[in-house]
C-alpha positions in Angstrom: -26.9 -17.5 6.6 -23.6 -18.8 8.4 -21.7 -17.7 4.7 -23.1 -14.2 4.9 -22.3 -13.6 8.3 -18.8 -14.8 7.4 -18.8 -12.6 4.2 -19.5 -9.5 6.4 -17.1 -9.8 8.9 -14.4 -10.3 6.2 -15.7 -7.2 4.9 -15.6 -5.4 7.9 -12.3 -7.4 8.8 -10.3 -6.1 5.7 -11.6 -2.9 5.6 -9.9 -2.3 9.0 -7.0 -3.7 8.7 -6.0 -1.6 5.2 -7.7 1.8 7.2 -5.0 -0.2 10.2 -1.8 -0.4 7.7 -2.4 3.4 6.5 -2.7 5.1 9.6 0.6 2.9 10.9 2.1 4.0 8.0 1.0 7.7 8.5 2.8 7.1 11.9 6.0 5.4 10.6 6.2 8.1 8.5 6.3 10.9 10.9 8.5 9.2 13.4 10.3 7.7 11.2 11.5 11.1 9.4 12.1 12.7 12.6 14.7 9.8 13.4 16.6 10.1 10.2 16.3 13.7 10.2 17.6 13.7 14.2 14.7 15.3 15.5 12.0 14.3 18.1 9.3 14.1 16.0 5.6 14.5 17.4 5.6 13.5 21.2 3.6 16.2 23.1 -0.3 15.4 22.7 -0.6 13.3 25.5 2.3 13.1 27.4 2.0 14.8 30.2 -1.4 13.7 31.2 -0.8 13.2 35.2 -3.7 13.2 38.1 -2.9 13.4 42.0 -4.7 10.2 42.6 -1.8 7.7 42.8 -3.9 5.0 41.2 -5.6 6.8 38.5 -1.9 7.7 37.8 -0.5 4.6 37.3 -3.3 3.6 34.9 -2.6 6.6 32.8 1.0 5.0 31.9 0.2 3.4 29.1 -1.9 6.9 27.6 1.2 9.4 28.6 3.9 6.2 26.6 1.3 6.3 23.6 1.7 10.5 23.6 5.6 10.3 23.9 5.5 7.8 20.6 3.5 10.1 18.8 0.5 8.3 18.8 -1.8 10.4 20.1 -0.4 13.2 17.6 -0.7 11.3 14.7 -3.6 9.2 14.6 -6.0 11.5 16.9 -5.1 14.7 16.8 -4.2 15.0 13.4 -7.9 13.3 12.5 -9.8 15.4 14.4 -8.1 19.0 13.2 -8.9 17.4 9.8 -12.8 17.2 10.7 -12.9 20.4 12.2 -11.6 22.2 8.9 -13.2 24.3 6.5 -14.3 22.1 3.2 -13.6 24.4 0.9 -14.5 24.5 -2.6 -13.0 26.7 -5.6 -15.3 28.9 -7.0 -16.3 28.4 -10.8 -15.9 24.2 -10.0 -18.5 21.3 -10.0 -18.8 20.8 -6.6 -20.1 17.3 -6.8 -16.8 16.4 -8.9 -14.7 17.8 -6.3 -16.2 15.3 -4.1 -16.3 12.7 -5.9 -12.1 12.9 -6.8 -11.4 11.5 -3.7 -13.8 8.9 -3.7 -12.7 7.9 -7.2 -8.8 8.1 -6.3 -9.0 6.0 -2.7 -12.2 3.5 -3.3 -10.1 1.6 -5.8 -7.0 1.0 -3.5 -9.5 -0.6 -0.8 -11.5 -2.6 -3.3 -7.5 -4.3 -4.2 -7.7 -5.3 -0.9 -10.8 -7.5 -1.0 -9.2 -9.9 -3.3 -5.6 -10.7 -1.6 -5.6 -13.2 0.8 -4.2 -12.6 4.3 -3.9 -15.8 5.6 -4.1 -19.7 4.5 -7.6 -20.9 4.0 -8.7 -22.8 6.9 -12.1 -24.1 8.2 -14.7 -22.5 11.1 -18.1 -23.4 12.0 -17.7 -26.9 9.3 -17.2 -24.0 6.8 -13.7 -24.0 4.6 -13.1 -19.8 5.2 -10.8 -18.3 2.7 -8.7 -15.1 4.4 -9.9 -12.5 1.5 -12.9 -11.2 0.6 -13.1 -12.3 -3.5 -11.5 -15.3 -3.7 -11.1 -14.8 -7.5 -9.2 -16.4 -10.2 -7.9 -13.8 -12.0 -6.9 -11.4 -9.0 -3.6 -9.8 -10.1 -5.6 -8.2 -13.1 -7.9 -7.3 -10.7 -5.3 -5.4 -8.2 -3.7 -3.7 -12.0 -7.0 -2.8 -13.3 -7.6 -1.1 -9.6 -4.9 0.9 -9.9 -5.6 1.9 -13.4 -9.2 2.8 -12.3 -7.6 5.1 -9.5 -6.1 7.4 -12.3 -9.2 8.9 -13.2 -9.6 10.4 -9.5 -6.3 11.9 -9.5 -7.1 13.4 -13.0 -10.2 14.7 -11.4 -8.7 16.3 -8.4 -6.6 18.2 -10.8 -9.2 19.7 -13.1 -11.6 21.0 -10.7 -8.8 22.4 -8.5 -9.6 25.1 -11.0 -5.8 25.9 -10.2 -2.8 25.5 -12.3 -0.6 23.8 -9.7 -3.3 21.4 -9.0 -3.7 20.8 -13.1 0.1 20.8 -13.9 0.2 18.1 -10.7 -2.6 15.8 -11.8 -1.1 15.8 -15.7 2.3 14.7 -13.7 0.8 12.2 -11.6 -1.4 10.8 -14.8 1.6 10.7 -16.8 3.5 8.7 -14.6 1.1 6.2 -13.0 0.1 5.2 -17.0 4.2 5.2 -17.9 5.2 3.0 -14.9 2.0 0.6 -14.7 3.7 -0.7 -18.0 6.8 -2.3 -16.2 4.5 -3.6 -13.7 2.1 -5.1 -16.2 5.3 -7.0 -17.5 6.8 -8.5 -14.0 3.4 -9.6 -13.5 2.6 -11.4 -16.8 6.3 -13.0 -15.6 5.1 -14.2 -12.5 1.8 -15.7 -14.4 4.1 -17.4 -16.7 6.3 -19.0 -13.3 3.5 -19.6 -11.4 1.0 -20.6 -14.4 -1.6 -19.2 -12.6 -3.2 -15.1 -12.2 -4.6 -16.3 -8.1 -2.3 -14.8 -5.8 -3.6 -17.3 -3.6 -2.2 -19.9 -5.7 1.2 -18.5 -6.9 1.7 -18.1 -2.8 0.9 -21.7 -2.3 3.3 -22.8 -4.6 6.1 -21.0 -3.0 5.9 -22.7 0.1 8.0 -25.4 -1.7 11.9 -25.8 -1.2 13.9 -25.5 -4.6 16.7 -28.8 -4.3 15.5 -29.4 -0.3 17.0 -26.6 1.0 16.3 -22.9 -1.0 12.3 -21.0 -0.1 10.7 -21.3 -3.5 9.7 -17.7 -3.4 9.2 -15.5 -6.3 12.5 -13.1 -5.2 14.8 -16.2 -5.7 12.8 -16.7 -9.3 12.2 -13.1 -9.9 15.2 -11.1 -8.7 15.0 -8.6 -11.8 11.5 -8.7 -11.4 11.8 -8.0 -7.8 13.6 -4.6 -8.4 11.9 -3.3 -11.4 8.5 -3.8 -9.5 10.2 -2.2 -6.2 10.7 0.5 -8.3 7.7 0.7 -10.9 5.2 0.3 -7.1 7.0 3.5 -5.9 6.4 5.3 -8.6 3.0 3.9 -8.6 2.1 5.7 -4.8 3.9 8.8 -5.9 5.8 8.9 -3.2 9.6 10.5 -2.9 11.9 10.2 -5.0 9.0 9.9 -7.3 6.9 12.7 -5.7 6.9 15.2 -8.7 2.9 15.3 -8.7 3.0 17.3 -5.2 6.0 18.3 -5.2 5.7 21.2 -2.7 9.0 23.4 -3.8 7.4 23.4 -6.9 3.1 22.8 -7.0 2.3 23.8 -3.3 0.5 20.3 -3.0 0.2 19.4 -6.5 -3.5 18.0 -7.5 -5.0 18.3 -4.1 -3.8 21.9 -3.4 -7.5 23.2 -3.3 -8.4 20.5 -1.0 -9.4 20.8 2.9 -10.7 19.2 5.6 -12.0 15.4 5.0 -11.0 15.3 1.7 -7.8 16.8 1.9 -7.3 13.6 4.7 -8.6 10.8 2.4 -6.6 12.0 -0.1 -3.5 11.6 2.6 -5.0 8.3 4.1 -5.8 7.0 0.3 -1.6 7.5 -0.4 -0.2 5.5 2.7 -3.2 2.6 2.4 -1.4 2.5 -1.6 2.1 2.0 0.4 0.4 -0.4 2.7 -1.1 -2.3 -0.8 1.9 -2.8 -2.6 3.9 -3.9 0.4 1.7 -6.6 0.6 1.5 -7.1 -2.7 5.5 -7.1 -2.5 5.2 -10.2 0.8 3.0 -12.4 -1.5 4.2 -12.2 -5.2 7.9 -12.4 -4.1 8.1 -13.3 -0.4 6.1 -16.3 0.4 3.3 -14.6 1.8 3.0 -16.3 5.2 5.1 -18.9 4.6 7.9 -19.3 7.4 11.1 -21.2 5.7 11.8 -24.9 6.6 8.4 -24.6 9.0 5.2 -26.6 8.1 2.1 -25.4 10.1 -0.8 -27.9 9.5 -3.2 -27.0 7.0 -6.9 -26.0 7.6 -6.4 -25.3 10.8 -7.4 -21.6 12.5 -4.5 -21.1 14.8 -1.9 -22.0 12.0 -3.9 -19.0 9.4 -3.5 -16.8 12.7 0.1 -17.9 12.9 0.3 -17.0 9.1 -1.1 -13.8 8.6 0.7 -12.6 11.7 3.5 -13.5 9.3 2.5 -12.0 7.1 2.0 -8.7 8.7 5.3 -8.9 9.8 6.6 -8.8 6.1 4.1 -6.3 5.0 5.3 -3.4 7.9 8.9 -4.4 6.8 8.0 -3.1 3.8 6.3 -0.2 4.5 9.3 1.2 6.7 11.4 -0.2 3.6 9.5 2.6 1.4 9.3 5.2 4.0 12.8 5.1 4.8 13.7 5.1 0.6 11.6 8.0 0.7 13.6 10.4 3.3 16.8 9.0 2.4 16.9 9.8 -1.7 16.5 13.2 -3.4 13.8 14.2 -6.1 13.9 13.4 -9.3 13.3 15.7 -12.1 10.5 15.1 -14.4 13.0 13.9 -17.0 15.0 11.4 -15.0 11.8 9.9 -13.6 10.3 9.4 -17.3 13.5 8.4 -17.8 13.5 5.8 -15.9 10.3 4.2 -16.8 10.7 4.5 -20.4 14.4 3.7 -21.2 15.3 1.8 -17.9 12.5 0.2 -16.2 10.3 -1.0 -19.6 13.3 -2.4 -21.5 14.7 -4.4 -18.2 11.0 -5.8 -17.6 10.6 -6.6 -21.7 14.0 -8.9 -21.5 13.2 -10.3 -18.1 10.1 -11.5 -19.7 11.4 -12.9 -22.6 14.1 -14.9 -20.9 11.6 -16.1 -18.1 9.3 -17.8 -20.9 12.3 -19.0 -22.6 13.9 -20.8 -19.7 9.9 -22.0 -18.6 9.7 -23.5 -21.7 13.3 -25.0 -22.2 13.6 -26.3 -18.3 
């Protein structure tokens, strides 16, 4: 009874904090354009809540700072104009396929979640509580097989768009999440080969090593190449700019989810910065330590050290996101045949050597 219970609330623990990461990285986005574009950015919903009554006054503070940030803006207001909207559907289209792209598109992105851990195993209640919902052996294939699955709703959005921007967008986006998930494949089976190991729970573990007493044993000091060709191969993965061509507006209106409104339209929106808020923390524990702190040994087992750690961890994984969000409104578009390009000539060759030379040297040394 006591391991159910403890099952549900990691459930409901994860399934917050990836629904968490996306709408901070909905909000990093919009503030975070507005400073590199010098403008204000949303700060108006909520900021000029006052009352006469001294007291009540001061206690609204903390609501009026939240409305000048943008907060309110961004993760209220924005939600609830997206409830009130029209769901509308094309005419001529399946209308249980349009709902169902979506579902098909986002539901795979959370389910990668369940099987990352967010902290170091530790025990409560005389039980030994491991920070992830599937602790499972073979979890990287899991997280690639996830995003593979996720194709198939983007695929879907496009076709019953009934549209040909929404069609032309979802043939873009197919193309390109299939071309770049080979790279990614590669610097994976590379970290397997390092690590010896598909856990992520384990390959983090043994990075919490130092290499000749003194260097973190983490996968970036192993991996460099790999490092950058995944970087690269994860951003073209979320279709996000420079690698935006699915929705490109100046070109598709909104690409595959043009004839979307309303609810869908915003999981759609929420499924893309959850993706950024996956592979940054798929980026902190592959390559980063995960919650290890350099040169710092926290006891093991112990609740308050896993606290300690996923905070951490967090820490790496928002790095990350502002890392991408800042990429993304600093660098131009490409054009369809740079980003192919890229993958196919640049990315796929660099990973295939990389791998090569990482199972020679694990072999030699």
């Amino acid at each position: 009874m006591v391991e159910l219970l403890i099952l549900l609330l990691k459930v409901f623990l994860v399934m917050n904090l990836a629904l968490v990461l996306g709408s901070t990285c909905t909000w990093l986005e919009r503030k975070g354009s507005a400073l590199i574009q010098d403008r204000v950015g949303a700060n108006r919903a909520g900021a000029f809540i006052y009352s006469e009554n001294r007291f009540v006054n001061i206690l609204l503070v903390p609501l009026r700072m939240a409305g000048w940030l943008g907060l309110i803006n961004t993760l209220l207001c924005d939600s609830l104009k997206g409830i009130a909207k029209e769901d509308f559907i094309p005419e001529g289209s399946s209308k249980f396929l349009h709902a169902m792209a979506p579902v098909v598109a986002v539901l795979p992105i959370m389910l990668a979640f369940a099987v990352l851990p967010l902290a170091p195993d530790f025990y409560a209640w005389g039980h030994l509580v491991h920070a992830r919902v599937a602790p499972i052996d073979a979890g990287i294939l899991f997280v690639l097989a996830m995003g593979s699955v996720a194709v198939y709703g983007i695929a879907l959005a496009g076709w019953t768009g009934n549209n040909k921007f929404s069609i032309l967008g979802s043939l873009r986006a197919v193309a390109q999440m299939i071309s770049y998930e080979l790279p990614m494949g590669l610097v994976f089976v590379s970290l397997i080969v390092i690590y010896g190991s598909l856990d992520v729970y384990t390959m983090v573990e043994k990075q919490q090593e130092l290499l000749w007493g003194v260097v973190p044993a983490w996968g970036v000091v192993y991996q460099p190449v790999g490092f950058v060709v995944l970087l690269l191969a994860g951003m073209a993965e979320t279709k996000r700019g420079p690698f935006d061509l699915p929705e490109a507006e100046s070109e598709l209106t909104a690409g595959y989810f043009t004839e979307y409104s309303g609810m869908k339209f915003l999981l759609f929106w929420l499924g893309e910065f959850c993706e950024i808020a996956l592979f940054a923390l798929l980026l902190a524990l592959l390559f980063f330590g995960g919650w290890d702190i350099p040169w710092v040994t926290l006891p093991e087992g112990v609740w308050w050290a896993a606290l300690i750690g996923h905070a951490v961890l967090m820490a790496k994984v928002i790095f990350f996101c502002v890392l991408q969000i800042v990429i993304r409104w600093t660098l131009p578009r490409f054009r369809y045949d740079q980003l192919m390009n890229l993958g196919w000539k640049m990315l796929l060759p660099v990973a295939l050597v990389n791998l090569v030379i990482t199972a020679v040297a694990k072999v030699l040394l």
